[in-house]
Residue, then its C-alpha position, 0 to 999 in steps of 0.5 A: x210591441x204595442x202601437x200608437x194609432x188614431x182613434x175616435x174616442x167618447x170621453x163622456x155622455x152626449x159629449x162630442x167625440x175625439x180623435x185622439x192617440x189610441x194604444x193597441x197591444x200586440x195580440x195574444x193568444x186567440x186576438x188578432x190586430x186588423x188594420x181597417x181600411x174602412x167602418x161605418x158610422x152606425x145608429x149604435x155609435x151614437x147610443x154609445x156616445x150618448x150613455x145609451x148602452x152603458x156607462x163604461x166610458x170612455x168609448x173607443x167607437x166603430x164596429x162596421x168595418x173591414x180590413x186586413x189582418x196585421x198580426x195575430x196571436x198564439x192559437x190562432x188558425x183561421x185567419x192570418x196576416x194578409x188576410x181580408x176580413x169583415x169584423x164581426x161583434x159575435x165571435x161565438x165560442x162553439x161550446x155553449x148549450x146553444x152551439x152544441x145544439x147546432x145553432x151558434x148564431x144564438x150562442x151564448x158565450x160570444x168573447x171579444x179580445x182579453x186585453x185593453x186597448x188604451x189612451x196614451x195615459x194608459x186609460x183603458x178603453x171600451x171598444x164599441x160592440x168588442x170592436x172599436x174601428x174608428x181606429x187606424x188599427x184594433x185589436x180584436x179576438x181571432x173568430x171577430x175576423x171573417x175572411x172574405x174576397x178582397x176583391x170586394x170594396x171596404x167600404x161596402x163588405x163592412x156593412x156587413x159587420x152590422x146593420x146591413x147584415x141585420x136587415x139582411x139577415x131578418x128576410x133571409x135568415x129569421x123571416x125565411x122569406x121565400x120566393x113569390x111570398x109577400x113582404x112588408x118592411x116597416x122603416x126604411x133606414x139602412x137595417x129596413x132598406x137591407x131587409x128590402x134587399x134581402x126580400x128581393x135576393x130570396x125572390x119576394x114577388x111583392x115587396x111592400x116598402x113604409x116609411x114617413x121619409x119619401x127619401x128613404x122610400x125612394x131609395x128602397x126602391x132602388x133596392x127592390x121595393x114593388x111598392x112604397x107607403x108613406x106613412x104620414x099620409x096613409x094608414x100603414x095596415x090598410x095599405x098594406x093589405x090593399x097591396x096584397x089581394x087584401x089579405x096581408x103579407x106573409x112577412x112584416x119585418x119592422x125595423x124601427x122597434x116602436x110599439x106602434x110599428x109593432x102593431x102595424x105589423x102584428x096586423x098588416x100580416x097575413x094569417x100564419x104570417x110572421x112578424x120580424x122585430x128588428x129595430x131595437x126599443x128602448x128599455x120603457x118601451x111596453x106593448x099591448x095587445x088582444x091575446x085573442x088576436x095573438x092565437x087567433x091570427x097564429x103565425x110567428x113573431x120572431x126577434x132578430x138578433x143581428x139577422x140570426x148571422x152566422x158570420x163564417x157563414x153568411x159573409x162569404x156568400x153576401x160578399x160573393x153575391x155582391x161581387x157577382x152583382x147581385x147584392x148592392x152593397x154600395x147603395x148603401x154608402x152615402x158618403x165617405x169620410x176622413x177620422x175627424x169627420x164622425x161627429x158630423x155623420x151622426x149628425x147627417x144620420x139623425x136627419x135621414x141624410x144619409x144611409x151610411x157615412x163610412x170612415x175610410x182610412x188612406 
């Protein structure tokens, strides 16, 4: 029967979010109800909050997140109740032109859980990102649930559900960084500070980290970084080269998503380098440059869409990795908070206090 669970809840644009009484259904066919343990407070969020991504209020928010499996529905194999799972908003469908192709980390048809969610007046809600974990408990579709080792922290394997993975993923699975190549990252938040990483997990020599903040440099340091630019005071292309025997890095990975930074990387790599945008623009967002430069430097610019993950995949390994000491994900945990705490969060986030706040549920 359906349960009644707390949850963060946006009612309307810019508005402060809510805990309030969430209604979860039990899972049919092909979903599963996950009882998180713990989710992090992600920049996507507050997009939601603040009308960024669409109008569908009100919001159930969350999506970085880990728990274990309660239930689960009619069809559903690869997962069961007990089981330890990291969520994933790309559960892909396996039948799309992109899937039958042999690349289901772009697959076209990724579904989320039939059913709604909803208030305790029987509003349906819209979960964040087909997610909705700022709940003590979320009904998800089946394939949103990666079973990985439980021996690994919540708090930390949840990253993965988002931001972490998409830094990540831009070094290791769209830049294809390899070992004793030269990497550049543009933005130091927590998707850049995770490219860093990933830069280093993939045996980078020369990992070149950039930002205004000289905490958030710091801070990639402490996850691989070789050298540090501070943005405000340096010019970015120039310094970059300077780094590199003159010549560029042979991956430029920009996660801010601003023309200007775009640009920096265009130029701050190598020829036949490759530029990784993973930092997301805003729609007004426009970008120019020479078509000469473009043929003329050749390489690649890649987008990165959530590290070109493929959850089944990449989390068991990370996970693995991270449990081996390999990986430090928990370097990108700040802090840890109650439910009633997110507002808050987003306003440490906005001020580069923290890399993660994660709700963690007792």
């Amino acid at each position: 029967m359906a349960q009644e669970v707390r949850g963060v809840v946006a009612r309307a644009k810019g508005e402060p979010v809510q805990v309030e009484t969430i209604i979860v259904p039990d899972p049919g066919p092909g979903e599963a109800v996950v009882r998180i343990q713990a989710c992090g407070v992600c920049h996507t969020d507050l997009h939601y909050r603040d009308g960024g991504i669409n109008d569908e209020f009100p919001f159930l928010l969350g999506h970085e997140a880990a728990g274990t499996v309660e239930s689960v529905g009619p069809d559903v194999t690869d997962v069961a109740p007990g089981d330890f799972v990291v969520l994933n908003w790309r559960a892909v469908c396996g039948t799309c032109r992109s899937c039958k192709r042999g690349r289901p980390w772009y697959c076209f048809a990724t579904h989320n859980a039939s059913q709604p969610m909803t208030l305790a007046d029987g509003t349906p809600l819209t979960p964040a990102l087909g997610i909705g974990s700022f709940a003590e408990k979320t009904l998800v579709a089946a394939g949103q649930c990666t079973k990985v080792d439980p021996a690994a922290s919540a708090a930390a394997a949840g990253l993965l559900g988002c931001g972490v993975m998409a830094g990540l993923g831009a070094a290791l699975n769209t830049g294809k960084v390899q070992r004793g190549d030269s990497v550049a990252v543009i933005g130091c938040g927590g998707v850049g500070n995770a490219a860093v990483a990933g830069a280093r997990l993939a045996g980078a020599t020369t990992i070149i980290a950039v930002d205004l903040d000289e905490r958030k440099l710091e801070q990639a340091r402490g996850l691989g970084a070789t050298h540090t630019v501070q943005a405000g005071s340096a010019d970015v292309v120039q310094s970059v080269q300077e780094l590199t025997g003159g010549f560029g890095a042979d991956v430029v990975i920009d996660a801010v998503g601003r023309p200007e930074t775009y640009r920096q990387a265009f130029y701050a790599r190598d020829l036949a380098g490759t530029v990784v945008l993973v930092g997301v623009p805003t729609p007004e967002m426009r970008l120019e440059l020479p078509l000469l430069d473009v043929f003329g430097r050749g390489g690649s610019l890649k987008s990165s869409w959530y590290g070109d993950c493929l959850p089944e995949r990449d989390f068991p390994v990370l996970i693995d990795l991270y449990l081996q000491g390999r990986l430090d994900l928990d370097a990108f945990v700040s802090e840890t908070i109650g439910v009633d705490g997110v507002e808050e969060a987003f306003e440490k986030m906005h001020r580069g206090d923290v890399l993660r706040s994660v709700v963690v549920f007792p």
